[in-house]
C-alpha positions in Angstrom: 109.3 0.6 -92.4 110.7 -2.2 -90.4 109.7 -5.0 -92.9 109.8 -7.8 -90.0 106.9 -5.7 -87.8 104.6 -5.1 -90.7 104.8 -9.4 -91.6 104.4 -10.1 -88.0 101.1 -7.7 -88.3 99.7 -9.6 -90.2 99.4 -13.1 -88.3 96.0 -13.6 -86.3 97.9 -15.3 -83.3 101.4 -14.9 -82.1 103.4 -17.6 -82.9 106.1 -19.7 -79.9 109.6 -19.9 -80.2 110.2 -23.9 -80.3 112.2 -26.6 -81.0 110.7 -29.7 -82.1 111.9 -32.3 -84.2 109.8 -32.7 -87.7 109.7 -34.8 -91.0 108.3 -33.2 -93.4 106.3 -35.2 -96.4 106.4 -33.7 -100.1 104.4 -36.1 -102.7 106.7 -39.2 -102.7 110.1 -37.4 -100.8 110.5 -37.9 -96.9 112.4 -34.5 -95.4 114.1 -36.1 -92.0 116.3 -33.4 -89.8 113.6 -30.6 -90.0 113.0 -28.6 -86.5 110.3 -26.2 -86.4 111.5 -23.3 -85.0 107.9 -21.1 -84.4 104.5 -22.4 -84.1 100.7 -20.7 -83.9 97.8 -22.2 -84.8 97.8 -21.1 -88.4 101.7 -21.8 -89.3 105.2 -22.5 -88.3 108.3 -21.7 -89.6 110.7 -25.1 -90.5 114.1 -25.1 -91.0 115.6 -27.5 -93.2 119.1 -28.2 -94.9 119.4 -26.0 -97.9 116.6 -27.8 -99.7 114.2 -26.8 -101.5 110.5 -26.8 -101.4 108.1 -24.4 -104.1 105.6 -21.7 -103.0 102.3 -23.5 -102.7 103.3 -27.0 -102.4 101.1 -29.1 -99.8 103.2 -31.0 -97.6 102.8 -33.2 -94.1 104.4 -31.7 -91.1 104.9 -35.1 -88.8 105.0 -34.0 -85.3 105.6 -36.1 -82.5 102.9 -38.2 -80.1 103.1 -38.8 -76.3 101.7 -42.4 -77.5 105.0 -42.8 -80.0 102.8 -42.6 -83.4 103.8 -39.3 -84.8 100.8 -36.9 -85.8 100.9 -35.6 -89.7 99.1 -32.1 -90.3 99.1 -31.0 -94.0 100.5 -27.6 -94.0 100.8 -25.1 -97.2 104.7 -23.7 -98.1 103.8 -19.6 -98.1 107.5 -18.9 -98.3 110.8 -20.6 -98.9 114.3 -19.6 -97.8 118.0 -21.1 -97.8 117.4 -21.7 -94.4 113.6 -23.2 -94.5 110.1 -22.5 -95.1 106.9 -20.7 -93.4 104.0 -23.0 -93.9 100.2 -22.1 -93.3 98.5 -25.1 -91.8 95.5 -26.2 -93.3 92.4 -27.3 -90.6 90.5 -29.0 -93.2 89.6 -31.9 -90.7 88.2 -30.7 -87.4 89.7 -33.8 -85.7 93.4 -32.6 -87.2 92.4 -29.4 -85.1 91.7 -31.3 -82.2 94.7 -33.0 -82.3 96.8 -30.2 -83.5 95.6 -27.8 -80.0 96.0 -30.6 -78.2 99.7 -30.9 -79.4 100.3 -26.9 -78.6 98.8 -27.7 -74.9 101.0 -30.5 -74.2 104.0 -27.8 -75.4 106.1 -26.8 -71.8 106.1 -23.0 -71.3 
């Protein structure tokens, strides 16, 4: 069984190939140089440096504004890899969901 179909199964939405520039925020340690390289409404996948975040650890994904201010959405690490991490994002603040569809709309096709 082709391992990469049955995980992509498993996603409610299909997720974009993109690349936007990210910081990602881990308790008191600021990630610069991150691109996120897929995005849906539920997660993204982030590519880093060969850092190291653990399963489960709540972080900020800061994405960039039109108005200059970036926007931070916590996100969840689901898995980590040499090459990055897949990260759920967590809606818990309907205006963070707002904001966040907003960001994919303003995405070029």
């Amino acid at each position: 069984m082709d391992t990469y179909a049955a995980s992509q199964n498993r996603r409610c939405s299909d997720r974009l190939a993109v690349s936007i520039d990210t910081v990602i925020y881990y308790n008191t340690l600021m990630f610069p140089d991150c691109e996120i390289r897929d995005l849906s409404p539920e997660g993204a996948f982030v590519a880093m440096d060969e850092r190291h975040l653990p399963d489960q650890a709540i972080v900020d994904l800061a994405l960039p504004a039109t108005d200059g201010a970036p926007q931070r959405f916590r996100a969840q690490v689901v898995r980590s890899s040499g090459t990055g991490v897949g990260v759920r994002l967590l809606h818990d603040d309907p205006q963070a969901v707002r904001r966040f569809v907003e960001f994919l709309y303003r995405l070029p096709a």
